[in-house]
C-alpha positions in Angstrom: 67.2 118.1 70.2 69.3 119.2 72.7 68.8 115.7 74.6 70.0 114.0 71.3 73.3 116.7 71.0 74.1 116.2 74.7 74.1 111.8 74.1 75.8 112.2 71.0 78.7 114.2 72.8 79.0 112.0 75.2 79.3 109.2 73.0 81.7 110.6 71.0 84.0 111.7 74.3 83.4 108.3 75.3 85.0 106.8 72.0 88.2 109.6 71.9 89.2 108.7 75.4 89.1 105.3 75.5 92.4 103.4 75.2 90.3 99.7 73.9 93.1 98.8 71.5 96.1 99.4 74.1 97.7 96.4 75.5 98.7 96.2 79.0 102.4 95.8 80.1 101.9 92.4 81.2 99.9 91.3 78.5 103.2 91.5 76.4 106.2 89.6 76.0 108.6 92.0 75.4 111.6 91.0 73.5 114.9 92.5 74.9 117.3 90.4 73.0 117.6 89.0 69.3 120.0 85.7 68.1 120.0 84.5 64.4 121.9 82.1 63.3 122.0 80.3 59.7 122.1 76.4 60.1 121.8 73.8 57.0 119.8 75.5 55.0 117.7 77.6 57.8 117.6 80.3 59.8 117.6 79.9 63.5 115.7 83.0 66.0 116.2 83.2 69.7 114.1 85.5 71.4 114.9 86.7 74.8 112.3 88.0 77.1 112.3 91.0 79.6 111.0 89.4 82.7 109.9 91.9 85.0 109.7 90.4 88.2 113.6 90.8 87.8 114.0 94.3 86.7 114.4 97.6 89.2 114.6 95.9 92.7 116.4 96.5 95.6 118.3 94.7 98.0 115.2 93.9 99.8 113.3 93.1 97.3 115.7 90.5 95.4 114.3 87.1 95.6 116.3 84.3 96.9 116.8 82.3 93.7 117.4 84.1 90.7 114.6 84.8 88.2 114.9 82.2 85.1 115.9 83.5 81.6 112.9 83.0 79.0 113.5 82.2 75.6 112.0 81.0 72.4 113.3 79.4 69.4 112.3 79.3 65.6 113.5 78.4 62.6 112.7 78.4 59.0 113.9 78.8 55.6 113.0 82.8 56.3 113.5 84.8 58.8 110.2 85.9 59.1 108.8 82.5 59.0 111.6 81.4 61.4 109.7 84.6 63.7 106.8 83.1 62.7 107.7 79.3 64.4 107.7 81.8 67.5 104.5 83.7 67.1 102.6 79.9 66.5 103.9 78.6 69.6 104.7 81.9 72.5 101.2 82.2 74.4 101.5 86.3 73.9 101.9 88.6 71.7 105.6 89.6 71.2 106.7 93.2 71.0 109.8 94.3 69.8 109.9 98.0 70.7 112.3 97.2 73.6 114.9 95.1 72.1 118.5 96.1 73.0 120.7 93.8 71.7 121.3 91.5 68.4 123.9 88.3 68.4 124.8 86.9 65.0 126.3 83.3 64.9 129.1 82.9 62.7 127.7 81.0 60.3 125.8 84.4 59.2 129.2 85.7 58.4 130.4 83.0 56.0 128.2 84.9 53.7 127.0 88.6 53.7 123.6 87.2 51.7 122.4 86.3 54.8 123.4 89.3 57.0 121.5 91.1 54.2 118.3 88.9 54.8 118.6 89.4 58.1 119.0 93.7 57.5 116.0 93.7 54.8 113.7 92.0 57.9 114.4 94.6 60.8 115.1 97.4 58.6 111.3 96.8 56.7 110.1 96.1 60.6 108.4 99.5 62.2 109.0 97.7 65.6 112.5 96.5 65.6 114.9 99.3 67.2 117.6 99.4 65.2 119.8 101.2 67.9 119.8 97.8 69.7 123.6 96.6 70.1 125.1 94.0 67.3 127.7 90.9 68.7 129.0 88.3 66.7 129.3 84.8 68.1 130.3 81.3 67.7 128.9 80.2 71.3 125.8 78.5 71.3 123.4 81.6 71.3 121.5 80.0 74.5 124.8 80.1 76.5 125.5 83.4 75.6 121.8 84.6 76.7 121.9 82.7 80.1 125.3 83.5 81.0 126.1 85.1 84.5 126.0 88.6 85.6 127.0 89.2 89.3 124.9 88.9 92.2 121.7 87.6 89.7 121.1 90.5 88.0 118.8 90.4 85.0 121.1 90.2 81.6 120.0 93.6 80.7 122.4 94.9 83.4 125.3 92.7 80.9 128.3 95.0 79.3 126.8 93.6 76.4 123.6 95.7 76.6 125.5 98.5 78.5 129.0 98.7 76.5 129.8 102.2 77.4 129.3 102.0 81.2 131.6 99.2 80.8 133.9 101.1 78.9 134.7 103.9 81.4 136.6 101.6 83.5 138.6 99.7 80.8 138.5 100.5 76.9 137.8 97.4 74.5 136.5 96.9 70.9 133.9 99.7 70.4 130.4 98.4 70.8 128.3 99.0 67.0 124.9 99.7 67.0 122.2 97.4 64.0 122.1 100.6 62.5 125.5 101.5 62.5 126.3 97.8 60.8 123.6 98.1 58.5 125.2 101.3 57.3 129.0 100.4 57.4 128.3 97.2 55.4 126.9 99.5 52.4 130.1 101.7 52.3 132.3 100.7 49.9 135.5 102.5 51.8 134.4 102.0 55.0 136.0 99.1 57.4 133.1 97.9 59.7 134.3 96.8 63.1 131.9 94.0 64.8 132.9 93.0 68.1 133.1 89.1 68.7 131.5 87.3 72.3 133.1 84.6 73.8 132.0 82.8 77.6 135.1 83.0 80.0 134.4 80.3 82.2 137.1 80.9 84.5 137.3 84.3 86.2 134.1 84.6 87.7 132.7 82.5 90.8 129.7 82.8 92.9 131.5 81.4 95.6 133.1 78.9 94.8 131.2 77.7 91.5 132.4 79.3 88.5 130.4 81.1 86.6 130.5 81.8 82.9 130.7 85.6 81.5 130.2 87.0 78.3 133.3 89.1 77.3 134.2 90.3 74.4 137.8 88.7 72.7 138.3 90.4 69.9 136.4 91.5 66.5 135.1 90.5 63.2 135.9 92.7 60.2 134.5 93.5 56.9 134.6 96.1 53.9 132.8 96.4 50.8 130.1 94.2 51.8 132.7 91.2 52.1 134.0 89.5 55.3 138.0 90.0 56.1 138.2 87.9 59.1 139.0 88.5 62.9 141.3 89.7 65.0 141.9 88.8 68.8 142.1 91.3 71.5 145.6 91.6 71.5 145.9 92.2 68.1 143.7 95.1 68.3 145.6 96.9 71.1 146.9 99.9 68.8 143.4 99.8 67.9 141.5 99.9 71.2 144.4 102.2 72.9 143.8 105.2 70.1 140.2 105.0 69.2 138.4 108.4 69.6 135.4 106.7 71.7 138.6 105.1 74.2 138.3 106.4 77.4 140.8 104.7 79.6 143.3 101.5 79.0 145.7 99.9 81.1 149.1 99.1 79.8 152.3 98.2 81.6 155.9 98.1 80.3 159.6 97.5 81.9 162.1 101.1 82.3 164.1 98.9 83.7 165.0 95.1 84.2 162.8 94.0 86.9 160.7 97.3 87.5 157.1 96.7 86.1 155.3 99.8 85.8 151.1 99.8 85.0 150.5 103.3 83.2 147.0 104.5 82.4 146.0 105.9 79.2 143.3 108.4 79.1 140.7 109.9 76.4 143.2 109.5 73.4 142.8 111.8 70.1 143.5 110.5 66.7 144.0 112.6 64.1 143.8 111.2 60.5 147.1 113.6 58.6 147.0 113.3 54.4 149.9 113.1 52.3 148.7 114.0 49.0 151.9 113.7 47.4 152.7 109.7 47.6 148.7 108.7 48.3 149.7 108.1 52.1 148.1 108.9 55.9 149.8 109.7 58.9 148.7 108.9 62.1 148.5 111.8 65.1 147.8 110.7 68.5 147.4 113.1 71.7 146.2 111.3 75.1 147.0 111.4 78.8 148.9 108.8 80.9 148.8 108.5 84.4 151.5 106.2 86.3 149.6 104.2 88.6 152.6 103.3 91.3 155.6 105.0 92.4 158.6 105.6 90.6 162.2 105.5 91.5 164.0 109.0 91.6 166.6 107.6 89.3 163.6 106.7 86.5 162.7 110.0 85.2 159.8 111.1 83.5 160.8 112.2 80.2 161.9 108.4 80.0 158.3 107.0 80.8 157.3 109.4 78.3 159.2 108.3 75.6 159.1 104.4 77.1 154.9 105.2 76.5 155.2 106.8 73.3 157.2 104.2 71.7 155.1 101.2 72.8 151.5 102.9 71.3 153.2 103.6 68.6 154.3 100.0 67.9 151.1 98.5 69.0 149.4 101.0 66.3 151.4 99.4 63.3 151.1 96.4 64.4 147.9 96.4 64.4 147.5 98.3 61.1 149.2 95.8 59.4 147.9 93.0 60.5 144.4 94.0 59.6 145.7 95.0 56.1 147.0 91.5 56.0 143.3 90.8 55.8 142.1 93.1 53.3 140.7 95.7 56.3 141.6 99.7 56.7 141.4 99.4 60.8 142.1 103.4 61.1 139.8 104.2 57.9 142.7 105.8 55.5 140.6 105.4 52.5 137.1 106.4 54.1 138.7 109.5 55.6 140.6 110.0 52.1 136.9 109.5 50.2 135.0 111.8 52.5 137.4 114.6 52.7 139.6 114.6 49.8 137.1 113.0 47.3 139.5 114.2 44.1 142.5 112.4 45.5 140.8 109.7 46.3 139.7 109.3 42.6 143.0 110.3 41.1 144.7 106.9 43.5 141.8 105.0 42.6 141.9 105.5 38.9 146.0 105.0 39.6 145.1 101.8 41.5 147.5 103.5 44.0 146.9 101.9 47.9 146.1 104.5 49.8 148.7 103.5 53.2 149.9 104.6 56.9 153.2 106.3 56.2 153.9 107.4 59.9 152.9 107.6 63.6 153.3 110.1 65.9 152.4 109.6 69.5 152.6 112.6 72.0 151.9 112.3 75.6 150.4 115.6 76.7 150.5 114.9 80.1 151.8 113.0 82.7 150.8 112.4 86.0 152.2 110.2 88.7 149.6 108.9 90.8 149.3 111.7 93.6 149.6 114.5 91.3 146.6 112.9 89.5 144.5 112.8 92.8 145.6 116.5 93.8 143.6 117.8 91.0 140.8 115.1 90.8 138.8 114.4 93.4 138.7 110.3 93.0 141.3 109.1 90.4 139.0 106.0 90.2 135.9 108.1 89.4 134.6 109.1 85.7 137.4 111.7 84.4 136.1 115.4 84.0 
């Protein structure tokens, strides 16, 4: 008996340690990037592999030639059969726990059925991270996942997959997580704010062979489940210069004929003020500049200030109108009127009164010339404290 109780044990330790139905790193393909596309009638799914004889080396241990990009593409009338195409034809099995980044072509914009397909199938996925980063795109979704990144690094080292490192050293349209869109999209008051790829082709060389770059140019914009359009870069300045998740732009203007000055605007504050009265927002925005050359004794500073001031607040209604012109709320009057101030956001609504910017206010807290700045920071270029 006690022979029989003793094999049993053993057995059963046997089957509660044993790891039979876990796959091995390398026995997966591990997908790290996502593109779908809707062409004539079907839906088009790039896959984008982590290859990790490329990931976590050294100087030394760099190869000479850089590690190729793997891919696979499906289609069908589906996504998940367009997944499928993949499944039939990729020698592994493909795991999505990993993936960091989702491109949409435009042609998934021109209607928001298909961006809805395309949020039913990751949402109903338990493998499919939906923190992974979300681009729209009207390059070639190939090009964009084979573009450069200096000295041969793998893509995952791309501002794509790591906006906010990125962002430290120079603000631009906010990166917006799967989740995030999937969310936005459903709010009726909300503006969703999709950042838009383009390959430069010109900037960067590996010696003397330019390179193409993914960068992003500007962003797409919707609200109430509908797509508004897009906006460039520049057209977002007011945008990118204010947004709470800014950390630091670069601007320059002209105090006087001749005189170009580059100022450097740091961690803004914007502050969303109601006017329950006529249905109308202002706009409150507190940041840092720093004057990044010298300035002539005559030039003073309450000038820059003001020079500073004035020019963010232009760029903000510019920018706020011309994404009205497209049906979008780019500062999110109405959301922040529906989430705070629900009843007056009912009583406009039922008065099908516009809820609108009425004024800006722009205050520069503090401004620092260039040495001051480095007397109290260690490294002006570093991360600001």
């Amino acid at each position: 008996m006690k022979k029989i109780r003793a094999l049993f044990l053993v057995t059963l330790l046997a089957v509660l340690t044993s790891c039979h139905n876990v796959k091995e790193i390398h026995n997966q393909a591990y997908a790290v990037g996502m593109g779908v596309d809707y062409v004539e009638g079907e839906y088009h799914i790039i896959l984008q592999f982590l290859d990790f004889s490329n990931v976590a080396k050294t100087d030394q241990q760099k190869s000479a030639e850089p590690v190729p990009v793997w891919m696979a593409k499906g289609k069908g009338r589906t996504i998940e059969t367009a997944l499928n195409d993949i499944f039939n034809t990729i020698q592994m099995r493909v795991n999505f726990e990993q993936l960091n980044l989702v491109l949409f072509g435009e042609n998934m914009i021109a209607s928001t059925e298909q961006l809805e397909e395309a949020f039913n199938t990751f949402t109903s996925s338990f493998t499919v991270r939906l923190t992974a980063w979300s681009y729209i795109t009207k390059e070639k979704l190939e090009d964009v996942f084979t573009s450069s990144i200096i000295f041969d690094f793998p893509f995952s080292y791309s501002r794509l997959n790591q906006p906010d490192e990125g962002s430290k050293q120079s603000a631009t349209v906010q990166a917006i997580s799967l989740r995030e869109f999937v969310m936005q999209l459903n709010e009726k008051t909300k503006t969703t704010v999709v950042p838009s790829i383009k390959l430069n082709k010109d900037l960067m060389m590996k010696e003397k062979t330019k390179e193409p770059a993914a960068v992003i140019d500007g962003a797409h914009l919707f609200k109430d489940k509908t797509y508004k359009g897009w906006l460039s870069i520049q057209e977002l300045t007011g945008f990118i210069w204010t947004n709470n998740k800014s950390e630091r732009s670069i601007t320059e203007f002209e105090p006087e004929k001749g005189k170009i000055l580059a100022v450097e605007l740091l961690e803004p504050n914007l502050k969303l003020i109601p006017e329950k009265a006529n249905g109308s927002y202002n706009i409150e925005v507190d940041l840092t500049a720093l004057i990044k050359e010298s300035v002539d004794q005559h030039v003073t500073q309450n000038n820059i200030k003001k020079e500073i001031e004035n020019l963010i607040k232009e760029e903000v209604e510019k920018t706020y109108k011309t994404a009205k012109k497209l049906g979008a709320d780019i500062f999110q009057l109405e959301d922040h009127a529906y989430r705070y101030h629900l009843k007056d956001w009912r009583k406009y609504k039922e008065e099908q009164k516009n809820i609108n910017l009425s004024d800006v206010t722009v205050n520069v807290q503090t401004l620092y010339s260039i040495d001051k700045y480095k007397s109290i920071k260690n490294d002006a270029n570093t991360k600001r404290e």
